[in-house]
N, C-alpha and C positions, 0 to 999 in steps of 0.2 A: 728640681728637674730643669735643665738647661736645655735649652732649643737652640739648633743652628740656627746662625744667623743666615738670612737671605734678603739681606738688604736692610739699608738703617732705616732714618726718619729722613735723609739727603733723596735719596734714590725714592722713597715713598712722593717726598715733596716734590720732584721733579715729574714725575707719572703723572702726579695731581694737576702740575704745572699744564704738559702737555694736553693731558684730557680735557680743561675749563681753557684753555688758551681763548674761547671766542667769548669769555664771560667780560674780556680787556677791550671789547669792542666801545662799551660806553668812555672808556678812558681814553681813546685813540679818536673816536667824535669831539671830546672835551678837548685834545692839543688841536684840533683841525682848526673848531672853534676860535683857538687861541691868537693860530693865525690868522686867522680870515675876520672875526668880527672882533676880536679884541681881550676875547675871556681869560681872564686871570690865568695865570699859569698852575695857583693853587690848585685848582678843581680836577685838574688830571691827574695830579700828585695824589690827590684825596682817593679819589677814584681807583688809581693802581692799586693806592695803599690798602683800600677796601678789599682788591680782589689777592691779594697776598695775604691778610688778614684771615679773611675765608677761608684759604689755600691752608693756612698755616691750622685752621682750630679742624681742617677736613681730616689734614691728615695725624692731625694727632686723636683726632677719635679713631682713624683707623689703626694706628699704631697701641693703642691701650684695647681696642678689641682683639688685637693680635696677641698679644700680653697676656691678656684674658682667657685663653684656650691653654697658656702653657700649664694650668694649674689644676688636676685633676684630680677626682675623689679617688683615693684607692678602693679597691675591689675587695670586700672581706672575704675570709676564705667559707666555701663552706663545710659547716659542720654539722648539717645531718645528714647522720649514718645510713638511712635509705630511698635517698637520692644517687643518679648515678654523678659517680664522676666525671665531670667535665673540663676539657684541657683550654687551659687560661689563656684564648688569644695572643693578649696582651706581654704575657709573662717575659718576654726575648726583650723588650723595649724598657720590660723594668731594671733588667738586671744590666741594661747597658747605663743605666743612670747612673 
């Protein structure tokens, strides 16, 4: 079963980017710091890298739950003879597969 694409894991990561953008606030106190009282330039580094980290394991769970829907039970047909028949939804979606 193949699903259109509607954007990769780039375009996912960057939405994530924009959404958390104010989670980079402690990393942006950390360079203030760095100028003003002297803090190692590490600790910002750290800090971005944290929120990229984050960024990065966010969007790949949402990309594997999206992955996750493309894979559905099929529908058995039914075979008792004194039930009515009922016309299958789904049946136009399968036969484009």
């Amino acid at each position: 079963m193949e699903q259109k694409e509607r954007g990769g894991f780039f375009l996912c990561f960057f939405w994530h980017a924009l959404m958390y953008i104010l989670w980079t606030i402690p990393a942006w106190i950390l360079l203030a710091l760095h100028f003003i009282v002297g803090l190692p330039l590490m600790w910002f580094w750290v800090a971005l890298g944290a929120w990229v980290l984050v960024l990065l394991l966010r969007t790949a769970l949402v990309m594997f739950a999206r992955y996750g829907f493309a894979h559905r039970i099929p529908v058995p047909e039914n075979k008792n003879p004194y039930s009515k028949k009922v016309r299958d939804p789904y049946a136009e979606v399968r036969e484009q597969q």
